[in-house]
C-alpha positions as CSV (number, residue, x, y, z in Angstrom):
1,X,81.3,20.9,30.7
2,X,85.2,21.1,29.2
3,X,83.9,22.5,26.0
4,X,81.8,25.0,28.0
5,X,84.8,26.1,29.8
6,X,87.2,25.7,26.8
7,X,85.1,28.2,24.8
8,X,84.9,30.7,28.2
9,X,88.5,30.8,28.0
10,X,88.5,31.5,24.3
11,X,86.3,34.0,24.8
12,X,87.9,35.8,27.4
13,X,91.4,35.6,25.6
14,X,89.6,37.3,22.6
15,X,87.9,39.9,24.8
16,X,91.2,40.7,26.9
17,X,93.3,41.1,23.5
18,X,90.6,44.1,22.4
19,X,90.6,45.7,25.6
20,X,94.7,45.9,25.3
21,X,94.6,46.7,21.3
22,X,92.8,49.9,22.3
23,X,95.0,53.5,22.9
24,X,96.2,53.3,26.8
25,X,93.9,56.3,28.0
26,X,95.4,55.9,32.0
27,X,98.8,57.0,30.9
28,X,97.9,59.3,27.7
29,X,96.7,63.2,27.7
30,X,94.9,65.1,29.7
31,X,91.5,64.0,30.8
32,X,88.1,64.7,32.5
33,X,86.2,62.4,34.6
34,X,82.5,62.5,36.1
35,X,81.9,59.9,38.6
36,X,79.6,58.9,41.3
37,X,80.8,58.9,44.8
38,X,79.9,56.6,47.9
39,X,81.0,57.7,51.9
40,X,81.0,54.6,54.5
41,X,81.5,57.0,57.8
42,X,83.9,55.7,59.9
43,X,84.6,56.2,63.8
44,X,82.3,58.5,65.7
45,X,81.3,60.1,62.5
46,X,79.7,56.7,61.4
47,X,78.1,56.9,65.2
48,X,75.8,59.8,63.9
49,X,76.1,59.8,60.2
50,X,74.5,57.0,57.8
51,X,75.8,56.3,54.3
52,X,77.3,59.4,52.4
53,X,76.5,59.6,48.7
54,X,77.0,62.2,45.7
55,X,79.0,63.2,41.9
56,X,82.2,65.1,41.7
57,X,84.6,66.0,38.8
58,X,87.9,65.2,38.4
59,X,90.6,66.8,35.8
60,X,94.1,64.8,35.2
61,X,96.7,66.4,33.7
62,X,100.3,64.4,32.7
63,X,103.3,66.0,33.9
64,X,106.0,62.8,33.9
65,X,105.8,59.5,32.4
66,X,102.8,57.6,34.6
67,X,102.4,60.9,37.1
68,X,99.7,63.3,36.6
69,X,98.7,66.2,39.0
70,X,94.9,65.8,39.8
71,X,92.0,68.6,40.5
72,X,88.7,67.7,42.0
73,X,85.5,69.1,43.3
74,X,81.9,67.8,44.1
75,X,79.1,67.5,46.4
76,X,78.3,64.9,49.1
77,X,75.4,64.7,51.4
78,X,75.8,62.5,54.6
79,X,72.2,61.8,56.0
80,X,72.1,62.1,60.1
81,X,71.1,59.0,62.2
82,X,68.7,59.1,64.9
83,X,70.2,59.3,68.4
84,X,68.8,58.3,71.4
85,X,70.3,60.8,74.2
86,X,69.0,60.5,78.3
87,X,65.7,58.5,76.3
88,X,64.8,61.5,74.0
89,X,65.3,60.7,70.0
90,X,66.6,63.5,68.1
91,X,65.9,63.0,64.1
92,X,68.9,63.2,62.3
93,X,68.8,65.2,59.1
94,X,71.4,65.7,56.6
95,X,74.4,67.2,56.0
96,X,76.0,68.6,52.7
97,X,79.6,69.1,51.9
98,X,81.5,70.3,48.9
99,X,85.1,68.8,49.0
100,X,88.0,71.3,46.5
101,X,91.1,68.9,46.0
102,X,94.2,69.1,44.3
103,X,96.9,66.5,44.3
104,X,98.5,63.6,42.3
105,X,98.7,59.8,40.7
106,X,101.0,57.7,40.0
107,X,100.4,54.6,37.6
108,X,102.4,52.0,38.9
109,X,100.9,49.3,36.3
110,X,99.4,49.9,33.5
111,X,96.2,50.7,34.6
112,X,96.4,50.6,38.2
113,X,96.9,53.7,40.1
114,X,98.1,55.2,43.8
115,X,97.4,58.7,44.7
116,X,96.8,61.2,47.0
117,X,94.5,64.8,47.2
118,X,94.4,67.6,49.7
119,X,92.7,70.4,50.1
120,X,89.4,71.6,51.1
121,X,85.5,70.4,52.4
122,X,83.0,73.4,52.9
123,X,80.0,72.4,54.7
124,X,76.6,74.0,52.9
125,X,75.2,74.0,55.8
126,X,74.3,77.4,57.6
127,X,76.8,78.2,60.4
128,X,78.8,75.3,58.6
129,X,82.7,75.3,58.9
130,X,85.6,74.4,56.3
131,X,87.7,71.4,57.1
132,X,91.1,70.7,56.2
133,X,90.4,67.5,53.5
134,X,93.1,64.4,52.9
135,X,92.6,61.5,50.5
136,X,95.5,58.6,49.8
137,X,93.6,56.2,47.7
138,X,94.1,53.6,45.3
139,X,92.4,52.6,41.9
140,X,91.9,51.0,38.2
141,X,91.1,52.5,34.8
142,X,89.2,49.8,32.5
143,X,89.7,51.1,29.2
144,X,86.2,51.3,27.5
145,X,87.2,53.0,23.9
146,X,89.8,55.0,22.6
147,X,89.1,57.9,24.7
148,X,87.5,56.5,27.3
149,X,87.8,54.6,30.4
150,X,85.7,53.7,33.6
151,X,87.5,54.3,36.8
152,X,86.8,52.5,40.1
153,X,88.9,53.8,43.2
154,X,88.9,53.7,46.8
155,X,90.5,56.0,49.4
156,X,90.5,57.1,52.8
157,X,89.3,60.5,53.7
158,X,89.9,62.9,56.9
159,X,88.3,66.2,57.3
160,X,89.7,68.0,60.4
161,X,88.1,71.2,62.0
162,X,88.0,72.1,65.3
163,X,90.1,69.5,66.5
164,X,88.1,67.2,65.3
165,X,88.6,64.5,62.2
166,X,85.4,63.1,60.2
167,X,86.7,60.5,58.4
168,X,85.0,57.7,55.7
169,X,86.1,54.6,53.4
170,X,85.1,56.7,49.7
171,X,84.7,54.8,46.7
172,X,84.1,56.4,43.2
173,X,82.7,55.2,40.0
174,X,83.9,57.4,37.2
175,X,83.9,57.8,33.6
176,X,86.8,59.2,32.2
177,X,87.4,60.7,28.9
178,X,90.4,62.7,26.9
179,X,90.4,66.0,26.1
């Protein structure tokens, strides 16, 4: 069993030496990622909204050493739940959103990143509104090549309209790459 584990750890010192002998790519150049995104609804819109899921771009360009100014846009579709109102169920259908971001990150380790978006959500529904969008997050870039790197971060998100905020735990897989 010690040789098993002796050899893991051998292993995994060899394996975390690669990953660091390869170019930086979350503090170098401009870059493009394309990631999939995940919504857990939160508050009264997880009471009528189930699990929100979709793609969205997102360009990073340096301006300061381990600050870059962000821009992002996608697509998420939040699928209604069924409510039970006064004993009549009403079907819940779905609900599509296109969120327009701009804002920044700041590595404070290597890889590891805090941030924070605003801008826009624009609801494809018809009759839909647009709600003022917010996003602080945090995340981590594993570095996958020399231009490449998959990203996994999580924020908190607000969309308010009408006196109203929306808001959901968002998580993004990504793949970023350099331009």
């Amino acid at each position: 069993m010690k040789k098993v584990f002796l050899l893991t750890a051998i292993a995994g010192l060899f394996a975390f030496s690669s990953v660091k002998a390869q170019k930086d790519v979350a503090m170098t150049g401009p870059k493009l990622g394309i990631g999939a995104e995940f919504a857990f609804p939160m508050g009264t819109f997880g009471d009528v909204t189930k699990l929100g899921y979709g793609g969205s771009l997102l360009y990073q360009h340096p301006v300061a050493a381990n600050l870059n100014l962000t821009g992002s846009a996608g697509y998420l579709n939040f699928k209604g739940k069924d409510v039970n109102i006064g004993g009549v169920t009403y079907k819940g259908g779905s609900a599509g959103y296109v969120p327009v971001k701009a804002g920044a990150r700041y590595f404070v380790a290597e890889n590891f990143y805090i941030g924070g978006e605003l801008g826009a959500a624009f609801s494809t529904e018809s009759g839909g509104s647009t709600a003022f969008a917010y996003a602080p997050g945090i995340g981590i870039e594993f570095p996958v090549s020399d231009g490449g790197a998959i990203e996994l971060g999580g924020r908190y998100e607000g969309w308010s309209a009408n006196s109203h905020t929306s808001s959901f735990i968002g998580l993004r897989l990504a793949y970023n790459f350099g331009l």
